[in-house]
Structure formats: C-alpha cells, structure tokens
C-alpha positions in Angstrom: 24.1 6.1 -39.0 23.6 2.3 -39.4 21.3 0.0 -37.7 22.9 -1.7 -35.0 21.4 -5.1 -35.8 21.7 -5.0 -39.7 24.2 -2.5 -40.4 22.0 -1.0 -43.5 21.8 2.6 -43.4 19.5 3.7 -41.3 18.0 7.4 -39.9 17.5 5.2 -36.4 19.4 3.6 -34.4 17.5 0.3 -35.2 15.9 0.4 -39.0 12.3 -0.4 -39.4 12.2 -3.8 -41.1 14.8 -4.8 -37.9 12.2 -3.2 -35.2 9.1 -4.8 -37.2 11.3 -8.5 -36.7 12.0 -7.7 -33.4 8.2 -6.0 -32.2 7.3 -9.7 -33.6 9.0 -11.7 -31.5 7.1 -13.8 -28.4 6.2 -11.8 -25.2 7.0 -13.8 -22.2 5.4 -13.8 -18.8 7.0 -15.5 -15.1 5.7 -15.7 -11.9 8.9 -15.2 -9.4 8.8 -17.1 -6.6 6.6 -14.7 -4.0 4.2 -14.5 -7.0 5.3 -11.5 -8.7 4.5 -11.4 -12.1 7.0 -10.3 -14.4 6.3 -9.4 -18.0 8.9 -9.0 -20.6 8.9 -8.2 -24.3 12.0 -10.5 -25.4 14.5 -13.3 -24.6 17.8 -11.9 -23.7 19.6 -13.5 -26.8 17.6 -11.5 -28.8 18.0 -8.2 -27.7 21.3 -8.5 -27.0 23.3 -6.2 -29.3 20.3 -3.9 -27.7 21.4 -4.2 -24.4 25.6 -3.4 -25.0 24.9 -0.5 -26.9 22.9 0.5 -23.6 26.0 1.9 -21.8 27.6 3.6 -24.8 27.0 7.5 -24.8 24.3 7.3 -27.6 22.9 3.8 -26.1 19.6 6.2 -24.7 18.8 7.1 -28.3 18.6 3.3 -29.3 17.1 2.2 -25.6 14.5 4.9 -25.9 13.6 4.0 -29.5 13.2 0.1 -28.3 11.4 1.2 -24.8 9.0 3.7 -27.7 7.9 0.2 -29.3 7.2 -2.1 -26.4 6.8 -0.5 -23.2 5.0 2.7 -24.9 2.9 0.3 -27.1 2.0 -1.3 -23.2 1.2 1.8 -22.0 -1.3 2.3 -24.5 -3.4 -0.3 -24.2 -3.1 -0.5 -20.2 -6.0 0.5 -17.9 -6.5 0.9 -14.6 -9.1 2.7 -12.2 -6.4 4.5 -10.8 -2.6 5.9 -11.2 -0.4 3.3 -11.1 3.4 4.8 -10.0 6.0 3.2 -13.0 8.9 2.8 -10.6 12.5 2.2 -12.4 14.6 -0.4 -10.0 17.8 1.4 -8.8 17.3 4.0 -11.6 20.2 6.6 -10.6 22.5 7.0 -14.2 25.7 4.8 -14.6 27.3 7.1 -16.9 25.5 9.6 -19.0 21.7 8.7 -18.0 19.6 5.6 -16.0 18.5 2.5 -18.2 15.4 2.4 -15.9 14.3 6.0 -16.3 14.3 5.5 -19.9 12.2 2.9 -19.6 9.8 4.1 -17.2 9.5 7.6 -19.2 7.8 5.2 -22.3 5.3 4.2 -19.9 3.5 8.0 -19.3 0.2 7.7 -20.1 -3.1 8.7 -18.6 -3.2 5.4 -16.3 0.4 5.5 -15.4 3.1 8.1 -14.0 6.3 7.5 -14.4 8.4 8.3 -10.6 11.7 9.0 -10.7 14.0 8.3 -7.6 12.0 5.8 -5.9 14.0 2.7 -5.1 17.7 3.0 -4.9 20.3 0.5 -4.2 22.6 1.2 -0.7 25.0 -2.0 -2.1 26.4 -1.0 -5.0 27.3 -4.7 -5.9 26.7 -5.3 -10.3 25.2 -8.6 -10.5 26.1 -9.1 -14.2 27.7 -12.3 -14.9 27.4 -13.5 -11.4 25.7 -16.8 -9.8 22.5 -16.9 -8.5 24.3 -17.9 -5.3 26.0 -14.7 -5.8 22.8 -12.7 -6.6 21.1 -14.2 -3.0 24.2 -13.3 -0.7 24.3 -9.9 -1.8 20.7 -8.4 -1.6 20.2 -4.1 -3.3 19.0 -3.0 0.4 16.9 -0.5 -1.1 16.7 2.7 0.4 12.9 4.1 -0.6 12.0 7.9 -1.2 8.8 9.1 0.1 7.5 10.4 -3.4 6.1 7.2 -3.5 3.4 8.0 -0.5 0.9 9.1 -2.7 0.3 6.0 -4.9 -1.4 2.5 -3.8 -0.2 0.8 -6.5 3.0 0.3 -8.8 4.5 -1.7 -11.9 8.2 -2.3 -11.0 10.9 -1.6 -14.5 13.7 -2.8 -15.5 15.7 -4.0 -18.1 16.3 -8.1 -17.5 15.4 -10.2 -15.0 17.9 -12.7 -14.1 17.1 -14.6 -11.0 14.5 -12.1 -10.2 15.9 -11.0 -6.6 16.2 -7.9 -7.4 12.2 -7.4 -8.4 11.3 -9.0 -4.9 13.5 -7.5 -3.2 12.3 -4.0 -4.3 8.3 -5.3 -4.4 8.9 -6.3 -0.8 10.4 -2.5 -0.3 7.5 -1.2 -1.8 5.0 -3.4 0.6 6.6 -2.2 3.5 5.5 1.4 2.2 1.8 0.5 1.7 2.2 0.3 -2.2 0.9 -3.0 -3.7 3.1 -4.1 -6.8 0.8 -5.0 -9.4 3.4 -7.2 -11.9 6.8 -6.0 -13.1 7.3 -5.0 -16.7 11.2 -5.9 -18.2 12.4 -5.9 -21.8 14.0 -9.3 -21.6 14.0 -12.2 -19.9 17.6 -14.1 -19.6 15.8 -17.2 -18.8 14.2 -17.4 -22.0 
C-alpha cells in the first residue's frame, strides 16, 4: 500500500512522517451565526486528497486512521461532568459505511458516547459544490430518533462545514428535543 499523500510505501493508508505534518497543522475554531461553536482540526485544502479517498471502498480505513489522530486525540483530553451524546449529522452510509459514524466512533471515551441514528436528513439534496444560496433554500429537515432522550447534552460531527446550515439546522433539531449542543467538532473547515 502507498500513502495517499506521499505515495512512499506505507503499512497505512497515510504514513507517519505525512500524519505527524498533518497532526501539526493549525486547529481552527468559528462561531456560526446562532452562536454555535464549531471546531475543526484542518482547512479543507489540506485534507483534501483525505476527503476523495472518503467515498472509495477502502476510504473508512484511511478516514478512521485520520478521525484516530484528531478526534480520538480530542476525546482524550475532553471532560465533562456528564455524558455528552457524539451525534454524526445525517450519518446513514452512502455506499459501503457513514463518514459521520466514523467519526463519532473516534470520539468514545469515558465522557462521551458515541449515538448512532440520531439526526437524519428527509431531503436528500448533496450540497457539494453548491451556493450558499443553494445551501439556504434547501434545508436537511431532520427527522430526530428518540435514542437521544436520555442525554442533556451533545457535540454535533461531521466532516466540513461549509456555510454551516447544516450544523444549525440540526442544533436547532436537537433544541427542540431538550438536548443543548455544546460546540460541533468537524475535520475541516472550507472557509479556511
């Protein structure tokens, strides 16, 4: 196998001295209009070749290897006087398995539960590549499961934030459900 940012020969999907370049890279953190926090681990130019690998059959190897350093790392070092739900936005699998789920699995640790299921989207809609326009007119219209019931609070996952509808729109969900969003964690940020 060969790393897919230096193609060197590597056991991993992304080889150590290309992990330790990217684990060194800037963390970013944006308030979204509302006042949701959103915290992400990278700009989206440099994670890139991370993020098309994502919907190729062995993508959740290299996704779960990246979501390992940064949102396990997170997890870590996060405390909290209570459980704190990890809820993956829209996380049902396009294809072989759900970007979200990946993410939120890296997140178990003794302050936080990863829930699977939570939020899904009724429109269907992909907003890659479209205009924020685009992104306002055509809101997720989550549909929420009650698994959630038995948490206070949550961190919202997922993989970019764009315009950040999507993050509101499914912290707003959550509100309506007694559940206070605490911040939303995301590997990049595409307004870097």
């Amino acid at each position: 196998m060969r790393c897919i940012l230096c193609e060197k020969l590597s056991f991993k999907g992304i080889c150590g001295k290309c992990a330790k370049k990217l684990l060194s890279e800037q963390k970013h953190t944006r308030i979204l209009e509302g006042g949701l926090k959103v915290y992400s681990f990278f700009g989206y130019s440099g994670i890139t070749p991370i993020l098309h690998v994502k919907h190729r059959f062995w993508g959740h190897r290299i996704l779960k290897q990246i979501a390992s350093y940064t949102f396990g790392k997170f997890a870590k070092e996060f405390e909290f006087g209570e459980k704190v739900a990890a809820v993956g936005v829209d996380d049902k699998s396009n294809g072989a398995y759900s970007h979200t789920a990946v993410l939120a699995h890296a997140l178990k640790s003794p302050s936080i539960t990863p829930v699977y299921g939570v939020l899904r989207a009724k429109n269907a809609v992909t907003y890659s590549g479209q205009s924020y326009e685009f992104r306002r007119k055509n809101p997720r219209r989550f549909i929420i499961s009650k698994k959630i019931k038995k948490f206070k609070y949550a961190i919202l996952i997922d993989d970019v934030v764009t315009s950040g509808f999507t993050l509101r729109e499914a912290k707003d969900t959550l509100a309506k459900e007694g559940v206070e969003t605490l911040f939303a964690l995301v590997l990049a940020d595409a307004k870097e």
